[in-house]
C-alpha positions in Angstrom: -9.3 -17.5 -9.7 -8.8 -14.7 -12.3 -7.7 -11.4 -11.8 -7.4 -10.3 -15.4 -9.2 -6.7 -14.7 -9.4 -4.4 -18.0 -10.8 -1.4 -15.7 -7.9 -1.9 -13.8 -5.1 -1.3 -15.9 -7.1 -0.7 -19.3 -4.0 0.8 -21.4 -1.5 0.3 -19.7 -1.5 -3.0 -20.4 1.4 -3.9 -22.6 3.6 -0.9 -21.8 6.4 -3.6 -20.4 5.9 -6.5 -23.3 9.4 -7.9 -23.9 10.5 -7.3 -20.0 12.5 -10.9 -18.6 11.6 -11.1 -15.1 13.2 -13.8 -12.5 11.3 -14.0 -9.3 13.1 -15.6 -6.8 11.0 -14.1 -4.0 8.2 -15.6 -2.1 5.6 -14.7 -0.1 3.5 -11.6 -0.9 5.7 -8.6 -1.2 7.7 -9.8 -4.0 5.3 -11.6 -6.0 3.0 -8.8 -5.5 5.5 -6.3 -7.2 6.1 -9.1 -10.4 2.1 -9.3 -10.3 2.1 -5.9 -11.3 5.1 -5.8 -13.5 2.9 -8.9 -15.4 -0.3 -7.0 -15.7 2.0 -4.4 -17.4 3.5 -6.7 -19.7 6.1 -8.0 -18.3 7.1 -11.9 -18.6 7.8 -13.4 -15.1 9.8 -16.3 -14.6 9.4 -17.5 -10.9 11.8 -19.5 -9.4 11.4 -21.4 -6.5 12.9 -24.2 -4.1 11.8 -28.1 -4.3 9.3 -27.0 -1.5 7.6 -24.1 -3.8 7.0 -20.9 -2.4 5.1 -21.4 1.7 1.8 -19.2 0.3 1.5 -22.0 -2.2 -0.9 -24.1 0.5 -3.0 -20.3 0.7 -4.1 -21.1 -3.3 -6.5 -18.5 -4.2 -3.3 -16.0 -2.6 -1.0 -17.5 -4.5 -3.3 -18.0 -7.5 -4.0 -13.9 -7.3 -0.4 -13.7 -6.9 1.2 -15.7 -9.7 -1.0 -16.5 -12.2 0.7 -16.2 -15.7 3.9 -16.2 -14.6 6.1 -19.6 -15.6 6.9 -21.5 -12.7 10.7 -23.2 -12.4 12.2 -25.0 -9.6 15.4 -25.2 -9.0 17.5 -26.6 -5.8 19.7 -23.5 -4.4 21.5 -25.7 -2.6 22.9 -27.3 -5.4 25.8 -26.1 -7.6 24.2 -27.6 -10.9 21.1 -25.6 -10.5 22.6 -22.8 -9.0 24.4 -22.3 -12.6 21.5 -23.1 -14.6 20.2 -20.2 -12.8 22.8 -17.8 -13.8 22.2 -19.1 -17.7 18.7 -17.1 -17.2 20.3 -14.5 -15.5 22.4 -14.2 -18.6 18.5 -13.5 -20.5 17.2 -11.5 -18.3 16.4 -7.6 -17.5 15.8 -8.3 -13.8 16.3 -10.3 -10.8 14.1 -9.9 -7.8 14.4 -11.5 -4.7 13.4 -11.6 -0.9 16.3 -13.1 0.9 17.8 -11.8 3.8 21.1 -9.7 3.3 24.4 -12.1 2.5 22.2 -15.4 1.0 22.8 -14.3 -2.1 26.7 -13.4 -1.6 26.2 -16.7 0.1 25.4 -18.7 -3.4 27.4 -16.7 -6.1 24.3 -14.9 -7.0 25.6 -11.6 -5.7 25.2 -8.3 -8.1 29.0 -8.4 -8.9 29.2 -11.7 -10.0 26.3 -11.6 -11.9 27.2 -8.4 -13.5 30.0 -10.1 -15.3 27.3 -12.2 -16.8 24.8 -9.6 -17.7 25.8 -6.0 -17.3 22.5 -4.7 -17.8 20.8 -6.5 -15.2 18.9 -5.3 -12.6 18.4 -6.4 -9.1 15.5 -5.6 -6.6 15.9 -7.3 -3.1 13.3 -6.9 -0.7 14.4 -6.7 2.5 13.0 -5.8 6.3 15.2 -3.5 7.5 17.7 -2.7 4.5 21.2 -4.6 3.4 23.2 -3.1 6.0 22.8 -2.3 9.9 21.7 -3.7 13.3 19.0 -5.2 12.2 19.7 -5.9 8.6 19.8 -9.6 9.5 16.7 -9.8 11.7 13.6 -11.9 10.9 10.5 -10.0 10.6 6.6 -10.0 9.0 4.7 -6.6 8.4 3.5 -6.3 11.8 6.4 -5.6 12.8 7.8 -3.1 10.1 4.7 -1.5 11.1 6.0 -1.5 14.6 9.2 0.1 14.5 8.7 2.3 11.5 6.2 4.5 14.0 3.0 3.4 11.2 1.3 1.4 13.5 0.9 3.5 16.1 -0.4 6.3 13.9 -3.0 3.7 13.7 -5.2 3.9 16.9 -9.1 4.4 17.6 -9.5 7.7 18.0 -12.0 7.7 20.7 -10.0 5.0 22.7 -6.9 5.0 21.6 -6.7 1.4 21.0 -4.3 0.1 18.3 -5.6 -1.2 15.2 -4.4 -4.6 13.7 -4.9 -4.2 10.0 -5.7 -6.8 7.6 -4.3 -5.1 5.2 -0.4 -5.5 4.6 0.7 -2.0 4.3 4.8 -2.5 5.2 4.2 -5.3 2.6 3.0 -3.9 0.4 2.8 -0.2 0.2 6.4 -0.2 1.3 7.9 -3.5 -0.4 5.7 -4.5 -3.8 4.7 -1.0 -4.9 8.2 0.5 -4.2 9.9 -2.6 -5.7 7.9 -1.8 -8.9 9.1 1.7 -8.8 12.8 0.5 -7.8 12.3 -2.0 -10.7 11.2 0.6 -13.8 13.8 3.4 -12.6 16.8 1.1 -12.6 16.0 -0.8 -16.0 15.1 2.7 -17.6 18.8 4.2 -16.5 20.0 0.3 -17.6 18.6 1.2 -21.5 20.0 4.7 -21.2 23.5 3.6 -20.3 23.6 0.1 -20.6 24.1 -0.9 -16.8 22.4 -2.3 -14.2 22.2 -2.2 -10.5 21.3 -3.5 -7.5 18.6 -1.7 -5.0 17.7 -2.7 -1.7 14.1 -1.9 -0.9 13.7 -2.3 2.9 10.2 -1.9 3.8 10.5 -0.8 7.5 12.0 2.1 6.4 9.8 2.5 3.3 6.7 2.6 6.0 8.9 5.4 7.8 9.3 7.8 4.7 5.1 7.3 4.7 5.1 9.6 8.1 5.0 12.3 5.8 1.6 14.0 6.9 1.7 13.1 10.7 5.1 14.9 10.7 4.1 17.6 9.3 0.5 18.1 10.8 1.7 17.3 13.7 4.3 20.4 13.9 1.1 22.6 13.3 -1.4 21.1 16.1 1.4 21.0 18.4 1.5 24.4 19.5 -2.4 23.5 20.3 -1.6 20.8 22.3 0.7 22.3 24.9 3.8 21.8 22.3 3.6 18.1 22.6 2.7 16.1 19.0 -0.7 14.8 18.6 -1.8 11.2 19.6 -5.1 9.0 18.4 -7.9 11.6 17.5 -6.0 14.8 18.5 -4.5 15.4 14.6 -5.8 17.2 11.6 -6.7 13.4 9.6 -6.6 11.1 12.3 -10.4 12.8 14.5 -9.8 16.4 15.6 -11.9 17.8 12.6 -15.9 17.9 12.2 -15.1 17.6 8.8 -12.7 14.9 8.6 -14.0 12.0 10.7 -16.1 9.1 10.9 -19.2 9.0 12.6 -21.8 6.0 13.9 -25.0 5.3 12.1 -28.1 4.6 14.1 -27.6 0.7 12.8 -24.1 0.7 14.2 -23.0 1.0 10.5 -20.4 4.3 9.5 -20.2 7.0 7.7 -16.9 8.6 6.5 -17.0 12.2 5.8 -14.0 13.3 4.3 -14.6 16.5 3.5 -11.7 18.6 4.0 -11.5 20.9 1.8 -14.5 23.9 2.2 -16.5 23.5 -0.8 -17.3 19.8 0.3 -17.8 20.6 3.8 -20.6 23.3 2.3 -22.1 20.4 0.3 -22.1 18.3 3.1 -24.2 20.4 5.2 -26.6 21.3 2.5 -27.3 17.1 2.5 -27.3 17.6 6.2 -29.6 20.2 6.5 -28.1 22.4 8.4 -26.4 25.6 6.2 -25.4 27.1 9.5 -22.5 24.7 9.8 -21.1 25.8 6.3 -18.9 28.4 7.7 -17.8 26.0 10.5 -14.5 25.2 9.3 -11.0 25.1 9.6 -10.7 26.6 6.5 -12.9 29.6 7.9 -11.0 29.9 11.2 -12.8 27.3 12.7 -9.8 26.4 15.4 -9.0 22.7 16.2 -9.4 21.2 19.5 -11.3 24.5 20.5 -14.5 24.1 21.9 -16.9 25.3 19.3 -14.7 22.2 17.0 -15.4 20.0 19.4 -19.2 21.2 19.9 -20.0 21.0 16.1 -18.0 17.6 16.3 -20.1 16.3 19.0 -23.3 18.4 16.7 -22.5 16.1 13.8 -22.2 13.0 15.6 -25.6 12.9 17.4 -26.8 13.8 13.8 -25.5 11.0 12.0 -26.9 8.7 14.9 -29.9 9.7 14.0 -30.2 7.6 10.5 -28.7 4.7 9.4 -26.5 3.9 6.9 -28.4 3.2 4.0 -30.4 6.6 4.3 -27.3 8.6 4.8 -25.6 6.9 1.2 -28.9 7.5 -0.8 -29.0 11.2 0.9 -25.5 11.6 -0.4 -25.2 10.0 -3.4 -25.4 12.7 -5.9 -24.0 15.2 -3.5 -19.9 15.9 -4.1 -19.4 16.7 -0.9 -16.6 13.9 0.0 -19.3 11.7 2.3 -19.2 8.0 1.8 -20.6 4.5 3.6 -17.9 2.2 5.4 -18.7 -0.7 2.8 -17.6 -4.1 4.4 -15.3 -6.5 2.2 -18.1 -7.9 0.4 -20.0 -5.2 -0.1 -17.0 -3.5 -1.8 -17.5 -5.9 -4.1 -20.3 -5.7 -5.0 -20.3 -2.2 -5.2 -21.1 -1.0 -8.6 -17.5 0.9 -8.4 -16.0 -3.1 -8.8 -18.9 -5.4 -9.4 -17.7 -7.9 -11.3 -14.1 -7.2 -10.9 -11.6 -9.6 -9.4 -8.2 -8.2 -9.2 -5.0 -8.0 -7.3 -4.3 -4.7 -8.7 -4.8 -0.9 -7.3 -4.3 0.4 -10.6 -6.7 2.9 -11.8 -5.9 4.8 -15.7 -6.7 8.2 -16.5 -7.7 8.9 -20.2 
């Protein structure tokens, strides 16, 4: 399976050549951060235990995930291999790994030995809940980062208020790969300037917690609406109280998302609609949240939308910018001619 992608990263491919990489994670968060460190350029040396990493029997994962990067195996428990690890130490920009807090300390791989060795080094550990603390030694998967950070129950049907299980791995990733990568290019960039390293802890529960940003904030304004309690599922500004901002059932069952927020797109929308008289219906107009002419024109749009299905609604609007799209399923996604033919791992989208 190939995820080499030129639309994906296009020219920013290259901008790390001559980066040393050792992956000593496993899984996907830290594999998916040196994925994207390898799409940029930068040469990956994974290392893992006689037992290679446990998404190794998942192979097009860990295909996706490791491809191009030179596989070692070394046994940690094992004091021989343990210093032929710190002889690539000794080569390297950066270390990366996934272990709990201590295992490292544990096998004379902690930053300040290793800093002796290499002064410019840096090290990333992904972690669940940070080095230090209650919980810094707890087991954990995204699910549950997604838990206790407070994400997860941000996500909730809005018309139920049933929680979502999502199949995507957002504590993973969101929170541990991508922030890795930005952990990873700050600290070598200060390591050029001034010639030393570092070692960051990247913990992803609270990485998913720093993400509250726009509930927090929305949720200050609705709450004077709401009897001075914060919003729950379908009562905030981007999570089902706005006609504008919501998603709506097709007469096939299929859905529409119409995202449009701002008031120029809402305009556009209703001119695909057909019905101009909504254009001023906004919240950018004074149109009120969780009053009732909102929740008319909500209930106005809805029966509207029922009344096609999908496919008519996405011809209707597909020249219109007005911030109205399908609900593509997996497959379709892919097949869409925003990614046909495109197989990648990556999120990574250049501006020229």
């Amino acid at each position: 399976m190939s995820t080499a992608l030129p639309r994906a990263l296009g020219p920013l491919a290259g901008l790390l050549d001559g980066l040393q990489v050792l992956d000593l994670s496993r899984n996907l968060p830290g594999p998916y951060a040196t994925r994207m460190l390898a799409d940029l350029g930068a040469t990956i040396v994974k290392v893992e235990p006689p037992e290679g990493d446990p998404a190794r029997p998942l192979a097009p994962l860990f295909e996706a995930l490791n491809h191009g990067k030179e596989c070692r195996t070394i046994d940690f428990r094992q004091p021989a291999d343990l210093d032929r690890l710190r002889e690539w130490v000794m080569e390297a920009d950066v270390m990366l790994d996934s272990f709990r807090p201590g295992v490292l300390q544990a096998m004379g791989l902690h930053h300040e030995r290793l800093k002796a060795l290499n002064p410019r080094l840096v090290m990333v550990s992904i972690t669940g809940y940070g080095q230090q603390g209650p919980w810094a030694n707890k087991a954990g998967h995204d699910l549950n980062f997604l838990a206790l950070s407070g994400v997860l129950d941000q996500m909730r049907s809005p018309t139920t208020g049933e929680l979502a299980l999502s199949n995507v791995q957002w504590g993973d990733l969101a929170a541990g790969s991508s922030l890795a990568v930005i952990a990873v290019l700050s600290a070598v960039l200060a390591a050029r300037r001034g010639g030393v390293g570092r070692h960051i802890d990247v913990s992803m529960a609270h990485g998913l917690h720093a993400q509250l940003v726009m509930p927090q904030a929305t949720g200050q304004l609705m709450a004077p609406l709401l009897g001075g309690r914060m919003p729950g599922a379908g009562e905030d500004l981007l999570n089902g109280v706005l006609p504008c901002y919501n998603l709506y059932t097709c007469a096939d069952g299929r859905h529409l998302a119409v995202g449009a927020l701002e008031h120029k797109f809402w305009k556009a929308a209703c001119a695909v609609f057909e019905r101009p008289q909504w254009a001023d219906k906004h919240w950018q107009r004074g149109l009120m949240p969780h009053s009732p002419e909102s929740q008319a024109l909500k209930a106005a749009v809805a029966a509207l939308v029922r009344s096609r299905p999908l496919a008519d609604w996405t011809t209707r609007f597909d020249a219109a910018d007005g911030c109205v799209t399908p609900v593509l399923t997996w497959q379709e996604a892919r097949e869409h001619p925003l990614f046909a033919g495109q197989v990648s791992v990556q999120a990574w989208s250049p501006v020229d």
